[in-house]
PyMOL Python script that loads the backbone (N, CA, C, O; Angstrom):
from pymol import cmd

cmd.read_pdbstr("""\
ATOM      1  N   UNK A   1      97.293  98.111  86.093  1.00  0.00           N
ATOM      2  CA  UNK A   1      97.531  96.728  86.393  1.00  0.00           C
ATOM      3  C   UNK A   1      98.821  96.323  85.695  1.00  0.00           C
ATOM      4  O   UNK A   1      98.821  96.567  84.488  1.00  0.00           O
ATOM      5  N   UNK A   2      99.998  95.717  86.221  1.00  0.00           N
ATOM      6  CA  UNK A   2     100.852  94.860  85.748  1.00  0.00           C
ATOM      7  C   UNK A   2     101.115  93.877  85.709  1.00  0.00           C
ATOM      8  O   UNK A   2     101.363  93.420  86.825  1.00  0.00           O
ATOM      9  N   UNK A   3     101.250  92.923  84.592  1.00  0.00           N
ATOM     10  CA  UNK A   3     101.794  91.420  84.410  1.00  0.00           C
ATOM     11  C   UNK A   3     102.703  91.558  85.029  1.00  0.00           C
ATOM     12  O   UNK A   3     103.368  92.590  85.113  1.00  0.00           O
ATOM     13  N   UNK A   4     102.971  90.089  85.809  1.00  0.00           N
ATOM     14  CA  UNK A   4     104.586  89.401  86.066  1.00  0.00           C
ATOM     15  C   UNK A   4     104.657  88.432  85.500  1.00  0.00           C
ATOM     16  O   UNK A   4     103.822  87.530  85.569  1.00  0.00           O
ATOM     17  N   UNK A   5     105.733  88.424  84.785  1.00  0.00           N
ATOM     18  CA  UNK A   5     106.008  86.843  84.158  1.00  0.00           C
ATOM     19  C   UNK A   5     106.753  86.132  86.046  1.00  0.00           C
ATOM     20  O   UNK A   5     106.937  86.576  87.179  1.00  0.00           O
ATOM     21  N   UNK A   6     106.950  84.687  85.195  1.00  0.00           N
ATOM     22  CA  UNK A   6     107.103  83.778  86.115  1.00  0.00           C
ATOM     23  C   UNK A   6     108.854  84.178  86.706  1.00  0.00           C
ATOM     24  O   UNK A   6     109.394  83.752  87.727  1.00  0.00           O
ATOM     25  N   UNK A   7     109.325  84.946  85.853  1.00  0.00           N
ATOM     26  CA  UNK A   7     110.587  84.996  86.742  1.00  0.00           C
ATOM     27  C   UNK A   7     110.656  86.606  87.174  1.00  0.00           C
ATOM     28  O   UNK A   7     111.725  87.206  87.057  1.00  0.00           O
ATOM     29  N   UNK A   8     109.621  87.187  87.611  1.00  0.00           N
ATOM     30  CA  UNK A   8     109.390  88.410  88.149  1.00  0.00           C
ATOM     31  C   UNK A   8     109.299  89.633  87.355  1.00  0.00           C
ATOM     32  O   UNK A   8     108.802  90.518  88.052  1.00  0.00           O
ATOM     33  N   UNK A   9     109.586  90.047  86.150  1.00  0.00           N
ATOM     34  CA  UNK A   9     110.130  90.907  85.291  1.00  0.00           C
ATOM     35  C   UNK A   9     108.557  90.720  84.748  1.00  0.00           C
ATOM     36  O   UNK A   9     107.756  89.787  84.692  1.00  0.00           O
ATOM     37  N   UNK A  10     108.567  91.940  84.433  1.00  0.00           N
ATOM     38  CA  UNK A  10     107.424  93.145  83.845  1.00  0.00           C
ATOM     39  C   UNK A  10     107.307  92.280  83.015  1.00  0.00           C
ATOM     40  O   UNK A  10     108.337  91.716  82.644  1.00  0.00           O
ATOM     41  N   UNK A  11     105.775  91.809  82.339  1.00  0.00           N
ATOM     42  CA  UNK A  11     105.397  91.214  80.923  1.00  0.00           C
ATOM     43  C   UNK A  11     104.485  92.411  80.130  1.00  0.00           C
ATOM     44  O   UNK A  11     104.374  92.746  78.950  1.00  0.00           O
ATOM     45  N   UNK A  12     104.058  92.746  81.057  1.00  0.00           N
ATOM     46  CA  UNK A  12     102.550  93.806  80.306  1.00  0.00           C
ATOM     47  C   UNK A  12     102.030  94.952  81.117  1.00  0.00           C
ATOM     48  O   UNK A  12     102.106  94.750  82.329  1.00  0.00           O
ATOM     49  N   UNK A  13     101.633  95.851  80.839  1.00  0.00           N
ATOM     50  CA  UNK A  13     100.467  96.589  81.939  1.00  0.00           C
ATOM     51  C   UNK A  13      99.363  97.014  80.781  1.00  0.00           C
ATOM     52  O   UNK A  13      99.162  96.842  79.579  1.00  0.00           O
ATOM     53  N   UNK A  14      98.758  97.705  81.963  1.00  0.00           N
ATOM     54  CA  UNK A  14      97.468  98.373  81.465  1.00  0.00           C
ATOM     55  C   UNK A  14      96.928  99.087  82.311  1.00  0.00           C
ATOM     56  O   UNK A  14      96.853  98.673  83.468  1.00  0.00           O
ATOM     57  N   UNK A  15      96.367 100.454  81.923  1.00  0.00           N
ATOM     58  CA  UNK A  15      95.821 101.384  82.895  1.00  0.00           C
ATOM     59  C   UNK A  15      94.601 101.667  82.556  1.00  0.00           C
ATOM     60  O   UNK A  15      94.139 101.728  81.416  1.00  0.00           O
ATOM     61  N   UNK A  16      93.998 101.867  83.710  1.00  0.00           N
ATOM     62  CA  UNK A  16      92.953 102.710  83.451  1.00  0.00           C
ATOM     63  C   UNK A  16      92.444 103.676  84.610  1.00  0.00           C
ATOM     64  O   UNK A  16      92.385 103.368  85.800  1.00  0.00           O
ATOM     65  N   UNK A  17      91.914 105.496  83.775  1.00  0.00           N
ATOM     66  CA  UNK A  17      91.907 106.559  84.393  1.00  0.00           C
ATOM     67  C   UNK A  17      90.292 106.568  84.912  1.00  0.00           C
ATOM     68  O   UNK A  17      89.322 106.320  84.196  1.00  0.00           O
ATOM     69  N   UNK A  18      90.268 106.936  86.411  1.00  0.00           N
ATOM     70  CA  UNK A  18      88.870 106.832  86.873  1.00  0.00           C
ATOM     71  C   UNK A  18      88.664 108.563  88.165  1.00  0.00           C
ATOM     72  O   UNK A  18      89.245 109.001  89.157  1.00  0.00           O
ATOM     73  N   UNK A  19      87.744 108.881  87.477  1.00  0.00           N
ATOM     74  CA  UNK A  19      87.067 110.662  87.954  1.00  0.00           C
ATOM     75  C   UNK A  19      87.446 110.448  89.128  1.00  0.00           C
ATOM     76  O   UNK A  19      87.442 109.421  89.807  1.00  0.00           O
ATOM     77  N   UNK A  20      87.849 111.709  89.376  1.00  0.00           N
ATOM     78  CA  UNK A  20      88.336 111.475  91.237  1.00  0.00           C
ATOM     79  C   UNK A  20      87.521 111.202  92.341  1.00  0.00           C
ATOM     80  O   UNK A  20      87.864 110.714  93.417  1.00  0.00           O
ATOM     81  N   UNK A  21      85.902 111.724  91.812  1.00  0.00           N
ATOM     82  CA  UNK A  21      84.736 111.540  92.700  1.00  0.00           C
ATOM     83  C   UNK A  21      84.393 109.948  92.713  1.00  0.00           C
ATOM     84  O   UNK A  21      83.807 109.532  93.711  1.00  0.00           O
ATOM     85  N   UNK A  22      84.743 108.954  91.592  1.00  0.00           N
ATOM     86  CA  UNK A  22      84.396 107.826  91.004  1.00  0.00           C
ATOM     87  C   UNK A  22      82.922 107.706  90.651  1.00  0.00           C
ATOM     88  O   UNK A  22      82.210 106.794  91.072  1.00  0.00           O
ATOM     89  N   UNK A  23      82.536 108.626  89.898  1.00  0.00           N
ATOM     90  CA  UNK A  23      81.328 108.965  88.778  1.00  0.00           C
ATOM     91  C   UNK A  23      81.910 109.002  87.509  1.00  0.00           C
ATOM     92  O   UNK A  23      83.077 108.875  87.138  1.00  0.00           O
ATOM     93  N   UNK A  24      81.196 109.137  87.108  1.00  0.00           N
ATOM     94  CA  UNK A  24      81.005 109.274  85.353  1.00  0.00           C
ATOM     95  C   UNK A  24      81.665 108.216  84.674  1.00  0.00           C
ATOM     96  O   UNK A  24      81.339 107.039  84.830  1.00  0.00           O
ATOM     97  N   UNK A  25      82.503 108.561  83.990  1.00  0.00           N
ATOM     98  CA  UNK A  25      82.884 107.627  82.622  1.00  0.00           C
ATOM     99  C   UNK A  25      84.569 107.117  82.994  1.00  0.00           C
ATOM    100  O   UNK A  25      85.284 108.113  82.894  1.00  0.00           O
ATOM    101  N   UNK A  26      85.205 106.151  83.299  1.00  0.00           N
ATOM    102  CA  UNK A  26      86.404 105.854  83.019  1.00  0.00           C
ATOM    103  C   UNK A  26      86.358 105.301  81.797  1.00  0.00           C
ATOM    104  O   UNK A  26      85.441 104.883  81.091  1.00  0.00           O
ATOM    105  N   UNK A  27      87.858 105.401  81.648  1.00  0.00           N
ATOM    106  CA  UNK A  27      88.570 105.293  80.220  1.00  0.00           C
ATOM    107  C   UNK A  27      90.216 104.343  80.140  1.00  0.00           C
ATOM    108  O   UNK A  27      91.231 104.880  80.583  1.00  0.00           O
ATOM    109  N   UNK A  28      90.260 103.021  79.569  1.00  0.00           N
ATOM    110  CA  UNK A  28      91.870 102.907  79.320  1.00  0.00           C
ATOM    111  C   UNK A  28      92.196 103.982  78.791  1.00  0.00           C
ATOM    112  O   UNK A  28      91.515 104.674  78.034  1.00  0.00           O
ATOM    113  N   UNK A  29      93.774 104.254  79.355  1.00  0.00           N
ATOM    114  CA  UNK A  29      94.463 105.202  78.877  1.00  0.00           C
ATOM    115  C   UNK A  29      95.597 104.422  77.997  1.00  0.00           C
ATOM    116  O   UNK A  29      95.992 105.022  76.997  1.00  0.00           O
ATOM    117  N   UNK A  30      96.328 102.747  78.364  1.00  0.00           N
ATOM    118  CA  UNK A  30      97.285 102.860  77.767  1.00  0.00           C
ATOM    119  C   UNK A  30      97.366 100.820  77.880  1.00  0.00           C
ATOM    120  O   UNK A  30      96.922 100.331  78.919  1.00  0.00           O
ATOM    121  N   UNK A  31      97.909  99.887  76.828  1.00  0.00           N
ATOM    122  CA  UNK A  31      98.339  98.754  77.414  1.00  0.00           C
ATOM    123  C   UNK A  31      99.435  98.531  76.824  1.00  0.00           C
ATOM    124  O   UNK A  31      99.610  98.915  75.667  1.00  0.00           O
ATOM    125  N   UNK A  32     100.203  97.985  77.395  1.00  0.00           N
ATOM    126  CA  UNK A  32     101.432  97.256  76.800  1.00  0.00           C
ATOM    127  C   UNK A  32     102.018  95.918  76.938  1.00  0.00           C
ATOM    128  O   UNK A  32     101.972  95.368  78.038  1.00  0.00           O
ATOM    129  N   UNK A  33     102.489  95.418  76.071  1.00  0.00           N
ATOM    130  CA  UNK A  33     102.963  93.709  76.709  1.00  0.00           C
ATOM    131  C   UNK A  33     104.482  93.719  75.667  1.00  0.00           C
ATOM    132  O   UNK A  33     104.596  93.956  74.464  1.00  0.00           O
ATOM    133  N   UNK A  34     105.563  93.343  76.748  1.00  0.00           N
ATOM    134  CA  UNK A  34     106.790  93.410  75.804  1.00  0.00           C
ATOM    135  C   UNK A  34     106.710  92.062  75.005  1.00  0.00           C
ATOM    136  O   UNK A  34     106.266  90.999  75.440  1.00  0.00           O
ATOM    137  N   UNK A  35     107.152  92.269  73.926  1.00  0.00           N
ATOM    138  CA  UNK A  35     107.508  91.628  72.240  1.00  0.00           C
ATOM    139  C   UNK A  35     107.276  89.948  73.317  1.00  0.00           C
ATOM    140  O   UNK A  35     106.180  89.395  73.407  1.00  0.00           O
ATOM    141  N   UNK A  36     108.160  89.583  73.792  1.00  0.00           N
ATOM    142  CA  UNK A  36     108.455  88.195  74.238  1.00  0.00           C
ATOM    143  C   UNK A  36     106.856  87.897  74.869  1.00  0.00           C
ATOM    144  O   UNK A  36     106.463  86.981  74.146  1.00  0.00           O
ATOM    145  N   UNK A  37     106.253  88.066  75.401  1.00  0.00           N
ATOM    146  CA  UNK A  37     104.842  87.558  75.863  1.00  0.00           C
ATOM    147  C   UNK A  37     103.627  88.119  75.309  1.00  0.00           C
ATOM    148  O   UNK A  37     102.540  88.350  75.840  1.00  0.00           O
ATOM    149  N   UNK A  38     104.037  88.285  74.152  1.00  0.00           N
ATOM    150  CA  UNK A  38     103.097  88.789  72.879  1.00  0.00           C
ATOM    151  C   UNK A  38     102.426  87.076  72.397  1.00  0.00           C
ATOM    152  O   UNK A  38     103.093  86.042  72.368  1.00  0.00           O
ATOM    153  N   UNK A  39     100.864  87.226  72.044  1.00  0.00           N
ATOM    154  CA  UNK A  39     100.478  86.677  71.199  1.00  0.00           C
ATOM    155  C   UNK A  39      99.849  85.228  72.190  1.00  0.00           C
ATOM    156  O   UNK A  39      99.647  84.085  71.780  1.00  0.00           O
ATOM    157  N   UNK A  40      99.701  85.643  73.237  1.00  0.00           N
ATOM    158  CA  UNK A  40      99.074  84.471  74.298  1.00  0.00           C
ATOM    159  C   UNK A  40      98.024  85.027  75.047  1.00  0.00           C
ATOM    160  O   UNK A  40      97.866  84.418  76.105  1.00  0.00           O
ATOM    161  N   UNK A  41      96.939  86.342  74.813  1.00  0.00           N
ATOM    162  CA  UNK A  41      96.175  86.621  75.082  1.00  0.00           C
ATOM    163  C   UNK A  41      96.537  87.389  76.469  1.00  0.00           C
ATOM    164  O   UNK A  41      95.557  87.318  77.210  1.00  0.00           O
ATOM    165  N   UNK A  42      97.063  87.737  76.765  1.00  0.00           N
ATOM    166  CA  UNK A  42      97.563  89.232  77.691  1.00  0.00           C
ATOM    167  C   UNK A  42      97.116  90.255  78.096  1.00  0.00           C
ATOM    168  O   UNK A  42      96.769  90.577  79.232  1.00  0.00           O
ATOM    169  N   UNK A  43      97.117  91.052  76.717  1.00  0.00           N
ATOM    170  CA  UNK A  43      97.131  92.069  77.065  1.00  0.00           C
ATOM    171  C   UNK A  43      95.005  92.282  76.750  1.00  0.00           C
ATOM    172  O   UNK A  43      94.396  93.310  77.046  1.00  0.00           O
ATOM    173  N   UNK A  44      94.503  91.314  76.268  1.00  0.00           N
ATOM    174  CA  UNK A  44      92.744  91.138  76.809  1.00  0.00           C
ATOM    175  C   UNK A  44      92.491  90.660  78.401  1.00  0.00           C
ATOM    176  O   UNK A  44      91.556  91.064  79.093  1.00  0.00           O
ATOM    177  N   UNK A  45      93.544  89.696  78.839  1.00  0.00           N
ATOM    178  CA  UNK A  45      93.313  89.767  80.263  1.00  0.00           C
ATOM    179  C   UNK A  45      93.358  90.589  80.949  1.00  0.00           C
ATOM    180  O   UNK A  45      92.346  90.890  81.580  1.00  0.00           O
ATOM    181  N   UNK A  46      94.576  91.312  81.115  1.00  0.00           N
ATOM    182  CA  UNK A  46      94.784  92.386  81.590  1.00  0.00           C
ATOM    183  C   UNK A  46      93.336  93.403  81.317  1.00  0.00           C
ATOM    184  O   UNK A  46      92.537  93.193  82.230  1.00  0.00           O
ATOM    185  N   UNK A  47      92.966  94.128  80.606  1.00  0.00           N
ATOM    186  CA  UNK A  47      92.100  94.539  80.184  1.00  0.00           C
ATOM    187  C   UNK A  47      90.729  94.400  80.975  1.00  0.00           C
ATOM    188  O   UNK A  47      90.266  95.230  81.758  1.00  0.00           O
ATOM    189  N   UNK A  48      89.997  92.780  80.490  1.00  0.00           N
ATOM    190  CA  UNK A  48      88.924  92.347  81.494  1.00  0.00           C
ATOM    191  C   UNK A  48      89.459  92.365  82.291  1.00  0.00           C
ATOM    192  O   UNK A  48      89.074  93.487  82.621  1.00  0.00           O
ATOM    193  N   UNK A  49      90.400  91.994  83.372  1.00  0.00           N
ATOM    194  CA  UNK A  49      90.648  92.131  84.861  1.00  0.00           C
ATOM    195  C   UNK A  49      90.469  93.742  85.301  1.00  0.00           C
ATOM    196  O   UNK A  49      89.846  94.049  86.317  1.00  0.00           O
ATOM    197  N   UNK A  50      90.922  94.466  84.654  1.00  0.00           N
ATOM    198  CA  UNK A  50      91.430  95.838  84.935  1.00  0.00           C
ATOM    199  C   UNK A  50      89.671  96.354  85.012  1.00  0.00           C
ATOM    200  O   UNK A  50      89.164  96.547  86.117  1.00  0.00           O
ATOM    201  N   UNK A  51      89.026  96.499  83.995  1.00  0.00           N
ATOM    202  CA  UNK A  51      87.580  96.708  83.980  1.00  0.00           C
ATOM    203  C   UNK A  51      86.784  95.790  85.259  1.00  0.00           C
ATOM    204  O   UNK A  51      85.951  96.360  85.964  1.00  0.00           O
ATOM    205  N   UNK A  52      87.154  94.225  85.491  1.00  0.00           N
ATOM    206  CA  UNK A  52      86.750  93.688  86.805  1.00  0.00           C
ATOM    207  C   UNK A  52      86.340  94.600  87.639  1.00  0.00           C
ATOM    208  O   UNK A  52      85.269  95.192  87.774  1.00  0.00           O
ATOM    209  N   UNK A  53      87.929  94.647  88.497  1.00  0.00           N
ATOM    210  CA  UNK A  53      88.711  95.523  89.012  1.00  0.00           C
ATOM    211  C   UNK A  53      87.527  97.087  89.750  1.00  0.00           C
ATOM    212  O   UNK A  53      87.022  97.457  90.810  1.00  0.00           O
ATOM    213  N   UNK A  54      87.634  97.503  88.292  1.00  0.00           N
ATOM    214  CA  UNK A  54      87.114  99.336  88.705  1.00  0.00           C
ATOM    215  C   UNK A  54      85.741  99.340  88.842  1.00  0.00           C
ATOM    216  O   UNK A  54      85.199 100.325  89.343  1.00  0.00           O
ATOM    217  N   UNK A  55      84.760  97.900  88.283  1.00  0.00           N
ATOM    218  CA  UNK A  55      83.528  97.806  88.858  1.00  0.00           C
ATOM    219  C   UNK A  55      83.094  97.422  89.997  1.00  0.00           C
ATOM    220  O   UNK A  55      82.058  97.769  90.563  1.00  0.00           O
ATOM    221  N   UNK A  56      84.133  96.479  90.443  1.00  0.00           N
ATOM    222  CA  UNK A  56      84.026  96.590  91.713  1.00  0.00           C
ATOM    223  C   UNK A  56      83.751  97.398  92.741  1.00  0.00           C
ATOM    224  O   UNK A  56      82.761  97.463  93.469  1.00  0.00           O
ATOM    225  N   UNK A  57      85.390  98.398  92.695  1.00  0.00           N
ATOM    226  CA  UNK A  57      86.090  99.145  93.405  1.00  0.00           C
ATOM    227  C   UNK A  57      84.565 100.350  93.619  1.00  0.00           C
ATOM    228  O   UNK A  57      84.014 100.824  94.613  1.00  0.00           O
ATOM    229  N   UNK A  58      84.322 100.475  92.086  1.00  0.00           N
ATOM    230  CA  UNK A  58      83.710 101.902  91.796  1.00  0.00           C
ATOM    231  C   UNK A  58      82.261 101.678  91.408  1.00  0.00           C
ATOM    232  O   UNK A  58      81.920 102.455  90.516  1.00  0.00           O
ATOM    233  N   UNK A  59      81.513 101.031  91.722  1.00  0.00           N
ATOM    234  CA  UNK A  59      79.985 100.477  91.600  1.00  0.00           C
ATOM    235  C   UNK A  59      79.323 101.594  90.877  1.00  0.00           C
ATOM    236  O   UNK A  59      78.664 101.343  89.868  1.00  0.00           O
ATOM    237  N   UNK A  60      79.432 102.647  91.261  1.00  0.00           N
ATOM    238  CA  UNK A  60      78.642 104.173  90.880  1.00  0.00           C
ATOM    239  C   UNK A  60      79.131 104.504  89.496  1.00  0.00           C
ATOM    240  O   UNK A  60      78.427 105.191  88.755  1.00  0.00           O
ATOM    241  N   UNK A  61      80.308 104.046  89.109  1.00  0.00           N
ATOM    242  CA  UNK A  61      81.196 104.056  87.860  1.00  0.00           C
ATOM    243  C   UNK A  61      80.146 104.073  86.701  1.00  0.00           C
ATOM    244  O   UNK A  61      79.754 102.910  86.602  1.00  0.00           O
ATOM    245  N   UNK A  62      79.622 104.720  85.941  1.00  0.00           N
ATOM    246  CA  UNK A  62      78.802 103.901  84.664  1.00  0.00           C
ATOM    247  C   UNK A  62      77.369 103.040  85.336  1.00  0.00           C
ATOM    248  O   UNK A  62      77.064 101.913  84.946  1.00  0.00           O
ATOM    249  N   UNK A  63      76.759 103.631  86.164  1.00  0.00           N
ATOM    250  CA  UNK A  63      76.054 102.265  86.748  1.00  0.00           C
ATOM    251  C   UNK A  63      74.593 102.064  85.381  1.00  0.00           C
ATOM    252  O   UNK A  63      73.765 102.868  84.951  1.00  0.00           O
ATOM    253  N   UNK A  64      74.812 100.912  85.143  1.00  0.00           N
ATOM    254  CA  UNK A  64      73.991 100.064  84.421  1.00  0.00           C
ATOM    255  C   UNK A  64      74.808  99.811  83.150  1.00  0.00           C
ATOM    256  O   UNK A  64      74.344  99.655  82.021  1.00  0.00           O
ATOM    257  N   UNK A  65      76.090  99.795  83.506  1.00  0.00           N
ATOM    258  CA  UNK A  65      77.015  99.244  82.213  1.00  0.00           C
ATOM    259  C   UNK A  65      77.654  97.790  82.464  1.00  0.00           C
ATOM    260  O   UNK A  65      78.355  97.266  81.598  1.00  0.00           O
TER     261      UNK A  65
END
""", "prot")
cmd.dss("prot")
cmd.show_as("cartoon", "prot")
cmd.util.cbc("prot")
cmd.orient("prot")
C-alpha cells in the first residue's frame, strides 16, 4: 500500500507478503513514511488498512484471526 500526500508525491508505504495459495500466515514485510509526514499517525493507518485489505481479499488467510 502507498500514501499520497496531497500534492501527489510518495508519503509512506507498507507491504505486506501473502502465500501464493492465500493460506496460512501473512506477514508485514516493510513500512515507511518519509521524515516530512512523520508523526501524524501514518504509518498505523497504512498498516490497519493494509491488514483490512488482505482479510478481505484473502478470507481463508488466518481464518479465526
Amino acid at each position: 500500500m502507498t500514501a499520497i500526500a496531497g500534492d501527489g508525491t510518495v508519503a509512506g508505504f507498507t507491504d505486506v507478503v501473502v502465500p501464493a495459495d492465500g493460506t496460512g500466515d501473512g506477514h508485514g514485510s516493510g513500512t515507511a513514511v518519509l521524515a516530512t509526514h512523520r508523526g501524524h499517525g501514518l504509518a498505523l493507518w497504512m498498516k490497519a488498512e493494509s491488514i483490512r485489505l488482505v482479510r478481505a481479499r484473502h478470507p481463508e488467510l488466518c481464518p479465526g484471526c
